[in-house]
KOLTOR-711268 format. One record per residue (C-alpha): residue number from 1; residue in one letter; x, y negated, z negated. Coordinates in pm, 1 decimal. Each point is the difference from the previous one (the first is absolute). Layout:
% residues N
{figu:NUM; doro:a; c1:X; c2:Y; c3:Z};
...
This chain:
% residues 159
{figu:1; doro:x; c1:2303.6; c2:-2169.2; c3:297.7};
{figu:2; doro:x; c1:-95.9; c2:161.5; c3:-343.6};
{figu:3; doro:x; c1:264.6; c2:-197.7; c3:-159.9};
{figu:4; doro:x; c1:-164.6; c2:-316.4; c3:99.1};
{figu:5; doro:x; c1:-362.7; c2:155.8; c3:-76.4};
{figu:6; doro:x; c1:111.3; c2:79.9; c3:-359.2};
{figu:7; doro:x; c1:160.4; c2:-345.5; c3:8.0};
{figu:8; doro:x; c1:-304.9; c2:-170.6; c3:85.2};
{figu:9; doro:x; c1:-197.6; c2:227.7; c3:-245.5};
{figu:10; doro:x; c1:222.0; c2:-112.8; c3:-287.7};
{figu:11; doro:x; c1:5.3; c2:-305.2; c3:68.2};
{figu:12; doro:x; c1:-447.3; c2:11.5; c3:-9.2};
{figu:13; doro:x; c1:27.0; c2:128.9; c3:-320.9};
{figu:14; doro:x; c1:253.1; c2:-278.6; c3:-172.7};
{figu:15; doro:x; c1:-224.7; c2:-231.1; c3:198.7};
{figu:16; doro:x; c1:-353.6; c2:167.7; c3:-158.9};
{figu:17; doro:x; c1:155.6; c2:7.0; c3:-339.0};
{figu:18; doro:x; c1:123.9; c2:-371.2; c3:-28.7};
{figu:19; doro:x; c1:-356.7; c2:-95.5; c3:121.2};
{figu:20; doro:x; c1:-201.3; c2:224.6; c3:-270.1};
{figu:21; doro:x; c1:268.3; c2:-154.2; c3:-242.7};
{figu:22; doro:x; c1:-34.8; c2:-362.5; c3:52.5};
{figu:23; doro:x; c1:-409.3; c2:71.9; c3:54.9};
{figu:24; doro:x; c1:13.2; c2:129.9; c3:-336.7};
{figu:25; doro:x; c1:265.7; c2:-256.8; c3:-149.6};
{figu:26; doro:x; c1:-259.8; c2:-291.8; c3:164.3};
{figu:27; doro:x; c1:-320.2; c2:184.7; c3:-171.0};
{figu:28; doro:x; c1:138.5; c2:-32.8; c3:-348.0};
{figu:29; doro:x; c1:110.3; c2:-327.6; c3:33.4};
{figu:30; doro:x; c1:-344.4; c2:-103.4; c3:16.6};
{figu:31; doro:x; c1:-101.9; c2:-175.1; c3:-303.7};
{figu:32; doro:x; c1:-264.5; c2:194.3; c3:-280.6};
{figu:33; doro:x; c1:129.5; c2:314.2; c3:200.9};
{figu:34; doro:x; c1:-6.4; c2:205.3; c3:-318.3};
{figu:35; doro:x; c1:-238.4; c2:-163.5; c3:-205.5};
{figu:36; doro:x; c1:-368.4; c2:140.2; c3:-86.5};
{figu:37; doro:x; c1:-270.0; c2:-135.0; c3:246.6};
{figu:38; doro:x; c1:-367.9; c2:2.7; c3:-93.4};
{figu:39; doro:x; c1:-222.8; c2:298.0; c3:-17.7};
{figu:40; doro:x; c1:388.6; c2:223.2; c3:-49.2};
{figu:41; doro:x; c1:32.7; c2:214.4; c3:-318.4};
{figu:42; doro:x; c1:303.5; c2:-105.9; c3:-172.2};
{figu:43; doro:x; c1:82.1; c2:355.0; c3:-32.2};
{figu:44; doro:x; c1:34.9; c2:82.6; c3:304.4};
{figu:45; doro:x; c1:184.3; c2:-302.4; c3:133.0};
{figu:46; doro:x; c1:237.4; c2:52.5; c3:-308.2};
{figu:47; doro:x; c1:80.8; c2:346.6; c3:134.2};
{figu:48; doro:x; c1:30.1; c2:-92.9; c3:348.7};
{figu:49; doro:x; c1:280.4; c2:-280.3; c3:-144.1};
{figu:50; doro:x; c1:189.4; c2:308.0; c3:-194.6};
{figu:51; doro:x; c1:-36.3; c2:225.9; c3:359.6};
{figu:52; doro:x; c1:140.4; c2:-262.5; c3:183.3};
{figu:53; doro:x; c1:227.3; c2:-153.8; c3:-182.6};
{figu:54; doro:x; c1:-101.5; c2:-366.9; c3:22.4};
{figu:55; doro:x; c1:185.0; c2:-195.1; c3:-232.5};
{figu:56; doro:x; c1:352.9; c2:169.0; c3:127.8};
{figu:57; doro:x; c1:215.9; c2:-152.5; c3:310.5};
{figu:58; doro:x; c1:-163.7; c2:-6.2; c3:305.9};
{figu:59; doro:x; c1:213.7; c2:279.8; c3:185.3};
{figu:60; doro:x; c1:-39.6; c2:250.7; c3:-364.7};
{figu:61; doro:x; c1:-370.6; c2:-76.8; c3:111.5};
{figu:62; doro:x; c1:-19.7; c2:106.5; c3:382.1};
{figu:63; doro:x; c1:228.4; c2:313.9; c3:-94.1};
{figu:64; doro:x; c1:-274.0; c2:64.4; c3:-206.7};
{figu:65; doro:x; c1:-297.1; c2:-37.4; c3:252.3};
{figu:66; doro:x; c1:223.9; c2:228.3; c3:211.7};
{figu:67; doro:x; c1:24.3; c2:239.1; c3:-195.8};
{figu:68; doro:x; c1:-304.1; c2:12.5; c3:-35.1};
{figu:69; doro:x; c1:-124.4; c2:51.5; c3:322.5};
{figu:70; doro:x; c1:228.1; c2:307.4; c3:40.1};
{figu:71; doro:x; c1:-12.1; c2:136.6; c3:-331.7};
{figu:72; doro:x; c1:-423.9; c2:-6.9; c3:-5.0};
{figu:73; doro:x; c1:-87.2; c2:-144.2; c3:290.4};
{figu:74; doro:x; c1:-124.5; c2:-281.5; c3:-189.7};
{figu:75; doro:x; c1:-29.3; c2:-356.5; c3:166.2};
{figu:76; doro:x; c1:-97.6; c2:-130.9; c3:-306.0};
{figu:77; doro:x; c1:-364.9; c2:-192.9; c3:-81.8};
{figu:78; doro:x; c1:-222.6; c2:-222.7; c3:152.4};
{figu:79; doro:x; c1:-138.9; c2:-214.7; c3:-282.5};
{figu:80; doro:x; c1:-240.2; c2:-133.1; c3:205.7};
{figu:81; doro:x; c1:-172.2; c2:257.9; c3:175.2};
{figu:82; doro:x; c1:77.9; c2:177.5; c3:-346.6};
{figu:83; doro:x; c1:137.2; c2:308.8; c3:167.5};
{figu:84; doro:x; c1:314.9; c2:182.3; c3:128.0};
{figu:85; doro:x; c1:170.0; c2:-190.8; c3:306.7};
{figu:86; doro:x; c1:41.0; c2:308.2; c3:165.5};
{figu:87; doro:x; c1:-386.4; c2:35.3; c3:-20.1};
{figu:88; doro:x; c1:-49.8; c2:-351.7; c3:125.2};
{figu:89; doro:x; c1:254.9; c2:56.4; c3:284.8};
{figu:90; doro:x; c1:-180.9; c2:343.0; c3:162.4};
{figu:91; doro:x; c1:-334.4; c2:-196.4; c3:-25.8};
{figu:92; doro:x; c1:141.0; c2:-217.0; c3:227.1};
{figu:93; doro:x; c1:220.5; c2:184.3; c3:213.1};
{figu:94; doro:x; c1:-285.8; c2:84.8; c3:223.1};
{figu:95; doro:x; c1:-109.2; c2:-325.5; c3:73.6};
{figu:96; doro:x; c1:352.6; c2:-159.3; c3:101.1};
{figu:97; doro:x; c1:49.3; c2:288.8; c3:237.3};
{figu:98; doro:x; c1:-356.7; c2:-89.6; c3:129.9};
{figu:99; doro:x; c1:108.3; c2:-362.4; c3:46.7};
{figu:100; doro:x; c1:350.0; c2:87.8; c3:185.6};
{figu:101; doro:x; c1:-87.4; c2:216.0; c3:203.5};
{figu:102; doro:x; c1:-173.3; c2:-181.2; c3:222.7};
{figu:103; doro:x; c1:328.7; c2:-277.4; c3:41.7};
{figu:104; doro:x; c1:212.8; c2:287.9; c3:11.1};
{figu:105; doro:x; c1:-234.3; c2:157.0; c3:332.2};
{figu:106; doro:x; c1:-21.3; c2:-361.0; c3:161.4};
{figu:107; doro:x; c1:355.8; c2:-115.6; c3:-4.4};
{figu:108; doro:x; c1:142.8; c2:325.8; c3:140.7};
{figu:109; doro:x; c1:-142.6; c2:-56.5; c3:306.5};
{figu:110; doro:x; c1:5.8; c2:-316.3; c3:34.3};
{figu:111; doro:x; c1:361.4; c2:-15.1; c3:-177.9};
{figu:112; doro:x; c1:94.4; c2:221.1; c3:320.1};
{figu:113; doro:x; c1:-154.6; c2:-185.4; c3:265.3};
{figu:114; doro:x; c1:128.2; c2:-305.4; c3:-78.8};
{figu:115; doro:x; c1:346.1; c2:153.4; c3:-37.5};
{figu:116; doro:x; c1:-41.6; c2:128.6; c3:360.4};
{figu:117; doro:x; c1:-97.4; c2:-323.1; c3:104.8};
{figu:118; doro:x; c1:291.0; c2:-189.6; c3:-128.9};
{figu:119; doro:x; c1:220.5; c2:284.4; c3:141.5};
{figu:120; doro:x; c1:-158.7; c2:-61.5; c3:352.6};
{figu:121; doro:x; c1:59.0; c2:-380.0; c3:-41.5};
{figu:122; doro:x; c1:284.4; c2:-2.6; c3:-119.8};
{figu:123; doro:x; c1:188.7; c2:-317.6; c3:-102.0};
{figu:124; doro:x; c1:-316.9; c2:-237.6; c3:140.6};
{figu:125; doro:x; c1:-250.0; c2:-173.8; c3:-175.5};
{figu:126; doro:x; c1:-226.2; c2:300.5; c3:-73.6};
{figu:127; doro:x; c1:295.1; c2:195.0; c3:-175.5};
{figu:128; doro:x; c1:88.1; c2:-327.0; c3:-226.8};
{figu:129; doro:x; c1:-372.6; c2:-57.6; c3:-89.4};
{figu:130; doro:x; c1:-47.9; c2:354.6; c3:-141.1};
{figu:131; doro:x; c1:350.3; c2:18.7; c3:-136.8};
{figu:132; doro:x; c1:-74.3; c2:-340.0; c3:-188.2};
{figu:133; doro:x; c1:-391.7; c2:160.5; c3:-54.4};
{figu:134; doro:x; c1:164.2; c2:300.7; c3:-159.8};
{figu:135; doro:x; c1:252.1; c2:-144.1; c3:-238.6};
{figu:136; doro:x; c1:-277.4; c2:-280.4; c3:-129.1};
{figu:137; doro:x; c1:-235.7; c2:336.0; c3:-77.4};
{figu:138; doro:x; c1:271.6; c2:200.4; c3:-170.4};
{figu:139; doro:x; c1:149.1; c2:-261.1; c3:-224.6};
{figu:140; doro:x; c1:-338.0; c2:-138.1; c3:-92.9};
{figu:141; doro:x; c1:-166.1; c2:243.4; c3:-318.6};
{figu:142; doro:x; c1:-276.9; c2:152.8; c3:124.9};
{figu:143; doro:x; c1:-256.7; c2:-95.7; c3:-259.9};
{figu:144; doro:x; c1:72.6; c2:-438.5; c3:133.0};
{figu:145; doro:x; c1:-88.0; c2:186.3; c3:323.4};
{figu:146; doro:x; c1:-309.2; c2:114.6; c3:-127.4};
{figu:147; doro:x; c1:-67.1; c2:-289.7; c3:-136.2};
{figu:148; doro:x; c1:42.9; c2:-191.1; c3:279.0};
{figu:149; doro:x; c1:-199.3; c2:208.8; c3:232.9};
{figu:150; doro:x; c1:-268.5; c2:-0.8; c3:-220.9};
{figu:151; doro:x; c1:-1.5; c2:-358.7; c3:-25.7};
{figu:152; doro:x; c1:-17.7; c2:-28.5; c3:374.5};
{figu:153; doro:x; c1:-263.8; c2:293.3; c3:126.2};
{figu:154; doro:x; c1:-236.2; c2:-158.5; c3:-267.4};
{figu:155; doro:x; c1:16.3; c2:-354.3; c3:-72.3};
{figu:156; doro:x; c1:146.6; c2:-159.8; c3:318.8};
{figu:157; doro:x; c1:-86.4; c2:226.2; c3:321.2};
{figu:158; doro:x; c1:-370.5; c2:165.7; c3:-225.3};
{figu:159; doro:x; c1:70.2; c2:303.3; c3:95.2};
């Protein structure tokens, strides 16, 4: 059992690192990424170029960044809140918590009930509907399923 728990672990982290990487590799592909926006000081875009590299291969770059973040701590800058992204992050963290929460305390419950009820009914109609429900919820992102429920509370039902 702990072999297959550190498995799984290891096997989180290869997955967390190739999805920072190609985040990151996807973010400087963007075009203008490096060059000086309006309202920036030169200087300080020019030193955030030599601090990060830009110029070099893209993998040179997100070792970089990396070591960064364990070496200082240091998530780099936000040019256009014109402030640490660390800064901008814990400004925000309170407000995302605020907003999941309250998914997080409505689909326990009903995520249980419903998985009682398709236990009870078992291979019937009730136990394929929520089965089919439940895949269709998971594999959609859950900002489309804002979205969408937004769309329907307000504009079609006037909620």
């Amino acid at each position: 059992m702990t072999r297959y728990v550190l498995k799984r672990l290891g096997l989180m982290v290869i997955t967390f690192v190739i999805l920072i990487f190609l985040i990151f590799f996807f973010i400087r592909l963007m075009p203008d990424f490096h060059q000086t926006g309006l309202n920036e000081d030169p200087a300080i875009r020019a030193a955030w170029i030599e601090r990060e590299g830009i110029g070099e291969p893209v993998f040179e770059q997100f070792k970089k960044w990396v070591g960064n973040i364990f070496r200082d701590g240091d998530f780099g800058y936000s040019f256009v809140r014109k402030r640490d992204a660390m800064e901008v992050l814990t400004d925000r963290l309170p407000e995302t918590i605020k907003i999941n929460l309250v998914p997080f305390f409505i689909s326990i419950p009903l995520g249980i009930a419903l998985g009682i009820l398709a236990a009870l009914k078992k291979n019937k109609p009730t136990d394929h509907i929520i089965s089919i429900g439940v895949m269709l919820l998971i594999s959609i992102p859950s900002f489309v399923v804002a979205v969408l429920l937004q769309y329907l509370f307000v504009y079609q039902w006037e909620f």
